[in-house]
N, C-alpha and C positions, 0 to 999 in steps of 0.2 A: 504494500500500500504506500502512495507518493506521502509526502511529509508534508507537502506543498500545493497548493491546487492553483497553478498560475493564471489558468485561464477563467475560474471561478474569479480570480482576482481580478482581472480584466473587464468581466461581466461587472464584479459591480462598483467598478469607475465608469465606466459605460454608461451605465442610467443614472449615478452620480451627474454625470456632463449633460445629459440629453434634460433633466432635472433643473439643472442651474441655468442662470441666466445666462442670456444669448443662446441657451439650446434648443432642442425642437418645443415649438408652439404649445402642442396637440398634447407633449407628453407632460407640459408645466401646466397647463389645463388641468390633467387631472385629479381624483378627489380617491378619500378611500372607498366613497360610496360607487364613484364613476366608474372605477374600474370592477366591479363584482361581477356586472354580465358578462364581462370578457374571463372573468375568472371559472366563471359557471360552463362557459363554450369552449374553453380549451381544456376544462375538464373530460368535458364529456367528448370531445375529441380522444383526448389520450386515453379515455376509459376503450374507446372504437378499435384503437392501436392495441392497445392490449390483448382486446378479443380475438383479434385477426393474430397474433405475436407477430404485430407489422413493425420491426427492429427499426429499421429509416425511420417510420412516420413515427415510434414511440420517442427514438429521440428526442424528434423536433419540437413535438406537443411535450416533452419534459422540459425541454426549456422553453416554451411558451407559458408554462406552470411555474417552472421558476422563474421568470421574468417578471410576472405578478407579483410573487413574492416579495422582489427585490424593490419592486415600484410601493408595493406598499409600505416596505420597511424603509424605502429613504424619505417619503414623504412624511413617514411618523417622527424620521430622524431629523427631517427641517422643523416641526415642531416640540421637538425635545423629547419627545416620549422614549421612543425607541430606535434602536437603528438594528439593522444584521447582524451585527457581532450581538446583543441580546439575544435577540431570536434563536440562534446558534446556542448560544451558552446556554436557553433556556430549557429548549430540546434534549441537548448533551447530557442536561444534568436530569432531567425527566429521566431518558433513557436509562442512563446508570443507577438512579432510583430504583426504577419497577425492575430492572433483571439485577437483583443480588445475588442469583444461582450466578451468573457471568462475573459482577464486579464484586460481590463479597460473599465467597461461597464460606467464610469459615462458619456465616449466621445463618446464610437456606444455600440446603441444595435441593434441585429438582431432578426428577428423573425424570418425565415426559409431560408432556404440554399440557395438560390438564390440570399437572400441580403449577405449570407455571402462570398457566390464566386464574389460576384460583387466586395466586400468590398477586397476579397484578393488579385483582378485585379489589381484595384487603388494600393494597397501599393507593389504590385512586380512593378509595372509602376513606382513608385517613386522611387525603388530599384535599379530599373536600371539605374538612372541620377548616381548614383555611382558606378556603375557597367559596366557590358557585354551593350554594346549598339543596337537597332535594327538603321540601317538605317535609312535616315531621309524620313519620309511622305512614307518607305515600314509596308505595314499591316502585315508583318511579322517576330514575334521575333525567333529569332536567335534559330535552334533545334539541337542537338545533331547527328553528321554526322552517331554515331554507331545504330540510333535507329533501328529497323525493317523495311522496306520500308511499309509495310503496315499502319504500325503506321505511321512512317513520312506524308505518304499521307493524312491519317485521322486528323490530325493532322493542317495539312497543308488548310485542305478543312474548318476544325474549323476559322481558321483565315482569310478567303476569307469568311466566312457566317458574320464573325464578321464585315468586312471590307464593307460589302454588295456588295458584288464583284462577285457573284455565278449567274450574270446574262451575266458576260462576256464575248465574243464569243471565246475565248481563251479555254475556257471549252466546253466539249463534254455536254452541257445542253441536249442534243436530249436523249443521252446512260443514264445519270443520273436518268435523268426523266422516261426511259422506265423500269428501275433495280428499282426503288421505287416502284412505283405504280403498276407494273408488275409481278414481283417475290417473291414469298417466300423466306424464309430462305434460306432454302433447296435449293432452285434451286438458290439464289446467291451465294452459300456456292458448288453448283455443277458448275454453271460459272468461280467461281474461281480457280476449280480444272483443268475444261478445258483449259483454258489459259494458267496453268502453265504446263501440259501436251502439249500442242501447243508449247510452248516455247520450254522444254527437246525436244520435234522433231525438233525443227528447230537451235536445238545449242544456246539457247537465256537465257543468265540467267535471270531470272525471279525477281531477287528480284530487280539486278544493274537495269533494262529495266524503271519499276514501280520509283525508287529511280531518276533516271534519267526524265522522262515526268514528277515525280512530280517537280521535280528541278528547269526543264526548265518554267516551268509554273510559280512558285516563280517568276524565272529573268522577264518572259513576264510581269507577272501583275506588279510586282513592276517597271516597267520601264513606263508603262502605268502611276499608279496613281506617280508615280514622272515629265512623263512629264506635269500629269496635274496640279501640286502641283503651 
């Protein structure tokens, strides 16, 4: 492994200069809000690259993902918050936090990935006494309002298995259980295209619908296990 990443260094003098004045127009325009759609589209671009393991096109969209990064972290850096080198050190030291089987095996070792996703639970749960807080006695931690509704649900249904809560009559148990055991791939992967075809006819955004029932189910259970708390 290089000691040195020269061309990392390069990149980011690069948006340093394109940032400062007399540099391009378009790129001192913008904001951290401005640039999120472009963050969201070369996402999902490089998610594309991935699918395909298109090696050229995954490059390119990596550094179209980290070019966002760096835009957003020098703009934080003109107003004193943050710059790249935090972001780095903030990361750095996350990572050697949650794997102490790596960085301090003489207090955990793991032996396969199970003990070590457990092991990362326990210390983002301890992470959060100084941090973003979940509700008290709700099974569920705080997600990200931009995710995909898809993912939010999946997501969401994670932390109601985890909660032991996937018995509750609040949940379609009947539809869950006839899609497992019932359906292939294919024909869950064609249920879903129905739906969302059902919806385009009936004027229904499909994602807000999905993001919305999962939401409301969040409020139901957690109002549940708080009045039982």
């Amino acid at each position: 492994m290089p000691e040195s990443y020269p061309e990392f260094a390069k990149l980011v003098n690069t948006v340093a200069l394109l940032r400062a004045p007399g540099g391009c127009p378009w790129d001192r325009e913008q904001t951290h809000s401005s640039l999120t759609e472009c963050l969201i589209e070369e996402c999902a671009e490089l998610i594309e690259a991935i699918d395909h393991l298109d090696y050229p096109h995954m490059q390119e969209e990596l550094g179209d993902v980290l070019l966002n990064v760096l835009m957003q972290s020098e703009i934080a850096a003109e107003s004193g918050n943050f710059n790249i080198e935090d972001v780095s050190r903030e990361i750095n030291d996350k990572l050697i936090r949650r794997h102490p089987h790596v960085f301090d095996k003489e207090s955990f070792k793991a032996d396969n990935s199970g003990e070590v996703l457990k092991r990362w639970e326990e210390i983002k749960a301890s992470e959060a006494k100084n941090g973003k807080q979940t509700p008290a006695h709700s099974p569920f931690k705080p997600l990200p309002p931009e995710l995909p509704a898809s993912l939010y649900a999946k997501k969401t249904f994670k932390h109601i298995q985890k909660a032991q809560l996937e018995k509750d009559d609040a949940l379609p148990q009947d539809k869950i259980q006839d899609f497992t055991e019932n359906y292939t791939e294919e024909e869950l992967g064609s249920a879903l295209f129905a739906i969302s075809a059902a919806c385009r006819l009936r004027s229904i955004d499909p994602e807000k619908l999905l993001r919305t029932t999962t939401q409301n189910l969040v409020n139901t259970l957690s109002q549940k296990v708080e009045a039982r708390a």
